[in-house]
N, C-alpha and C positions, 0 to 999 in steps of 0.2 A: 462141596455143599455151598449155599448160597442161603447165610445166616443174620437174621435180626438180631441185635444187637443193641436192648434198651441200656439208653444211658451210654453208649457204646463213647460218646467222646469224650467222658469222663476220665478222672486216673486211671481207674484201674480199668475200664473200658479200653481206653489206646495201649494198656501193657498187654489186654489179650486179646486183642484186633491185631498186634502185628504182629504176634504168635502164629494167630490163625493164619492171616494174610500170609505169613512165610510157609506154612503147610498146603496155600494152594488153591483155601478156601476164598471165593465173594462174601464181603461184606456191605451190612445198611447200617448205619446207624439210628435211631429212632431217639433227639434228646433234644430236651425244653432251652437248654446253654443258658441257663441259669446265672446268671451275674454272680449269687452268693458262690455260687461253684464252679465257673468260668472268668478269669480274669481279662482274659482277650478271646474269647467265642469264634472270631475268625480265624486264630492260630490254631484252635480246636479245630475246628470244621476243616481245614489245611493238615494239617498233623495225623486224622482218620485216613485210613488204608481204603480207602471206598465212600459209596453215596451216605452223606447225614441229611436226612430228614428232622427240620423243626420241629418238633409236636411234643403233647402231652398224653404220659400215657394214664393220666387220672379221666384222660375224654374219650370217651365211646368212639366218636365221630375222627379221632385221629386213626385207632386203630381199623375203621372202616375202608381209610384211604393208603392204608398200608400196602405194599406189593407181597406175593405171595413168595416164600422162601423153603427152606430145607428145615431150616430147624429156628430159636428163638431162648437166645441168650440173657436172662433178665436182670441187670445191672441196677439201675434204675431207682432211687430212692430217696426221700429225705434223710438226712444221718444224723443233725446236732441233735443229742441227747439233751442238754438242757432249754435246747429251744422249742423242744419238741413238747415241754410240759406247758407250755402256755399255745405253741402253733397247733395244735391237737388237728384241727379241721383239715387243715393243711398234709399232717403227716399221716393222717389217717386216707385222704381222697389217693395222695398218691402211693403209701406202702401198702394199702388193702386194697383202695381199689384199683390201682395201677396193675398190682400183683392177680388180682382177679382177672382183669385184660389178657394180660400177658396169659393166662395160663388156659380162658376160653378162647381167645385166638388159635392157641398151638393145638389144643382140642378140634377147636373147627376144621385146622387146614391134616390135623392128623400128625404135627411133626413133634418132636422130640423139645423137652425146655428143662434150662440150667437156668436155676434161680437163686440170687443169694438172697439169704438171709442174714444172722447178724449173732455172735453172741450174748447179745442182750438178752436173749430168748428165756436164756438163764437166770438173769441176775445177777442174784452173790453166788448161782452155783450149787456145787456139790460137798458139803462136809460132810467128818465122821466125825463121832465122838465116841469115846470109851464107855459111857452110859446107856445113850441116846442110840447107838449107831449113826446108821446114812440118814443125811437129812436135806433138804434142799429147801435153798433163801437164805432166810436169816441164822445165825450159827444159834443153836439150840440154847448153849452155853458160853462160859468161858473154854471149855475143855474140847472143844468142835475144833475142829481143823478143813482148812480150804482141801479138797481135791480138784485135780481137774474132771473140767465137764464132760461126760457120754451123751452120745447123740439120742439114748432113750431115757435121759433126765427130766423128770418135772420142768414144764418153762412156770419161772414165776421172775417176770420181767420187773422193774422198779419203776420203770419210765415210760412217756406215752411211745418214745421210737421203741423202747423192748416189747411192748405189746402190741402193739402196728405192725410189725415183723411178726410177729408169736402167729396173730390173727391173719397176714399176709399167707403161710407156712399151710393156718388151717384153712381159708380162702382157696388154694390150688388142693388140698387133700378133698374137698367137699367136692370137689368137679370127678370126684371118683374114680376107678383104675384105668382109664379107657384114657386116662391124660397121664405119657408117659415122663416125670418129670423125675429129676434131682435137685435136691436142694442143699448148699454150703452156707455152712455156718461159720464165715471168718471170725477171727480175733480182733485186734488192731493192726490195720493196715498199711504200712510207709514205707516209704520211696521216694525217688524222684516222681515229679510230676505232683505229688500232693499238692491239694493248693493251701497256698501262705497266707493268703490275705483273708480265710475264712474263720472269726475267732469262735464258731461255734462246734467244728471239731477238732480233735487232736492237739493233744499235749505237745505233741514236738515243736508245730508252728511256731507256737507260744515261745517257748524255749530258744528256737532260731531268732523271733524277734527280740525278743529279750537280750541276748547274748550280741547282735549286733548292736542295738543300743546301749552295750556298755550298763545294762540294768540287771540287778541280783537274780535266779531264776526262782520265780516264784514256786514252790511245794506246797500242795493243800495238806495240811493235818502234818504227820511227822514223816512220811515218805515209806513207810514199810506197806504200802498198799501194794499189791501186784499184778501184772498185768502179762498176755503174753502177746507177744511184737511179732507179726511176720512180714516179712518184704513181700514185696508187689508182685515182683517178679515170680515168686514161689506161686501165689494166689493164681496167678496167669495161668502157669502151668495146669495146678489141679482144677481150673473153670476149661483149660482146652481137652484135658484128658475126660474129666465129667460126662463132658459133650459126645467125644469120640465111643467112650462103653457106653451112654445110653442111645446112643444112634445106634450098637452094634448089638445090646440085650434086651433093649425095649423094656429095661427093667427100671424101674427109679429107685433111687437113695438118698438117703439122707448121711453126708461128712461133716465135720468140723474142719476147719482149716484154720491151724496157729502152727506153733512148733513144740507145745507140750514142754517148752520152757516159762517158769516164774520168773517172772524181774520185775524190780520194784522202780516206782518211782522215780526213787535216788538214783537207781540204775541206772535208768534213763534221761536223768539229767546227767548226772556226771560222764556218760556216754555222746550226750551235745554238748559239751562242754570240750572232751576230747575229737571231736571232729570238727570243732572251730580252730580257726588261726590264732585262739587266743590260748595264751601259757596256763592260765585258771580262771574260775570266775565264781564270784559267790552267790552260795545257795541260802536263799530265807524261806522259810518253815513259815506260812501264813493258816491260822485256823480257821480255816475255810470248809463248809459242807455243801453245795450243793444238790437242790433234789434230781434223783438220776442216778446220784452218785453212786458207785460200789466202791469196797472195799477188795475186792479179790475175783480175779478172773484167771480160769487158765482151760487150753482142751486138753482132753483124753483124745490123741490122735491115732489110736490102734485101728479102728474102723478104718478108715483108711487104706495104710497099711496092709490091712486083712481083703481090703478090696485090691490091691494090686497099685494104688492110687500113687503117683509123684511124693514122696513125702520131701517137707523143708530143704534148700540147701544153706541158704545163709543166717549164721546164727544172729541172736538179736542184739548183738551191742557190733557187730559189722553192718545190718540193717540201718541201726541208728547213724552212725557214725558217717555212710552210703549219703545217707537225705541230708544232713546238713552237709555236708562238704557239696554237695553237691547243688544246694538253695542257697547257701551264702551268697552268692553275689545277684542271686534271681531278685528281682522284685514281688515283694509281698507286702501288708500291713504292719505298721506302728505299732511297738506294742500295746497302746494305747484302746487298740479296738478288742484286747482282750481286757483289761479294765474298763472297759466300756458293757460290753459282753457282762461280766461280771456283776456291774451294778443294776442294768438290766433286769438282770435274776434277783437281785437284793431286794431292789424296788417294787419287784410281783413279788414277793416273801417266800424266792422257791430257793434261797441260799441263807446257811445262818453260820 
């Protein structure tokens, strides 16, 4: 097949570009090479299995000059969560309308589209309580407990990227059945190839630059927050298989993609911590809130599963461990542009 690929030079774009690429498939690439998300754009553009086209796909006029392909992989997205509550315009043009593009295109030419979406969709997710039952958001109570999320849960998003995505999700379902798509709802995403120098996602970045500067790692709040980690690698897989059942059922779905494992915070620090070259290093508890934030995220990955789908193979403190051993000596940002980042947020009063 001979597949578009928005965002395709992105991370996880070149983990399932050379997937595909080794199963045989042409690849395009369709990405804006974003500086916030491209530190060297021409190593991208070198690094892709096939043609990358410049463009945006928030413009009409980009996907008008697009070549006609087999199917249309949609990657593509704004991700900082707390930058996304002041960029609104921004993350709204390109996850809703980007996501609209992408999904009248594949309608137009008649082909097949894998889109991610994001667990944010969620929230805080699925709890139960003993009173209350199932509830979803905010915990009813003290006595609510986190479940992991099912792909037919209430979305009640916190942040403008969780609802950007929610409305991206309903954006390709409004285009009706005659548009055969699937959509994946990752977890937290890492690997090699994350970029480092971006302070507006991912805790680990943080964490790596912290720990080469010999600086404590910073923890918001007391560290029992949870989260579920899945390597890059695994995502690659279930976005190349995604592809291959809906090219062969003409049927779309909707998965989650994590690994149905909890780990907290702490987890995840002390897990960068043991894939540094360093013997230990100290963790400070900063009382930190940011708007955006959750307290609890995890998938229910049986769908999946029930679909026949790759599930995870590497567990999440080998995931972790994987990206810093393997960015220690990369070039990235100071940790400095996450206390920057941070104040940022302080300064627009979306962090207390």
């Amino acid at each position: 097949m001979r597949i578009l690929m928005t965002g395709g030079a992105g991370f996880i774009g070149q983990h399932t570009a050379r997937l595909l690429a080794a199963a045989g498939h042409e690849l395009v690439a369709l990405d804006s090479l974003n500086p916030q998300v491209h530190l060297d754009p021409r190593a991208a553009i070198a690094a892709f299995p096939g043609e990358v086209i410049d463009g945006d796909v928030a413009s009409e006029a980009t996907w008008e000059a697009l070549p006609e392909v087999d199917a249309v992989i949609h990657l593509a997205a704004e991700t900082g969560t707390g930058q996304s509550m002041y960029e609104r315009e921004r993350y709204e043009s390109v996850n809703v309308g980007g996501t609209r593009h992408a999904g009248c295109w594949a309608l137009r030419y008649g082909v097949p589209l894998v889109a991610l979406s994001s667990r944010a969709v969620y929230g805080e997710g699925r709890t139960r309580c003993p009173e209350h039952g199932v509830g979803f958001g905010a915990p009813c109570c003290a006595r609510a407990l986190a479940e992991p999320s099912q792909e037919t849960d209430e979305h009640r998003p916190v942040s403008v990227y969780g609802r950007t995505k929610s409305e991206g999700e309903a954006a390709l379902a409004a285009l009706g059945p005659e548009l055969v798509a699937a959509v994946i709802r990752p977890q937290n995403v890492i690997g090699p190839g994350q970029a480092l120098h971006n302070p507006y996602t991912g805790v680990l970045a943080a964490f790596l630059a912290f720990l080469r500067e010999g600086r404590p790692l910073t923890v918001y709040g007391d560290g029992t927050q949870t989260r579920d980690v899945i390597h890059v690698a695994d995502l690659a897989r279930i976005i190349a298989w995604s592809l291959e059942r809906i090219a062969a059922t003409r049927e779309g779905f909707v998965v989650n993609a994590g690994t149905g494992v909890r780990v907290t915070l702490l987890d995840l620090a002390r897990w960068s911590i043991e894939g540094s070259p360093l013997d230990s290093a100290p963790i400070e508890h900063v009382d930190v809130h940011r708007a955006g934030d959750i307290d609890h995220a995890c998938a229910d990955m049986s769908r999946l599963a029930e679909l026949g789908g790759p599930m995870p193979a590497v567990v999440p403190g080998d995931a972790v461990v994987d990206f810093i051993r393997w960015s220690w000596d990369r070039p990235g940002a100071a940790s400095q542009a996450w206390d920057s980042a941070l104040d940022e947020l302080q300064e627009r009063g979306l962090s207390s």
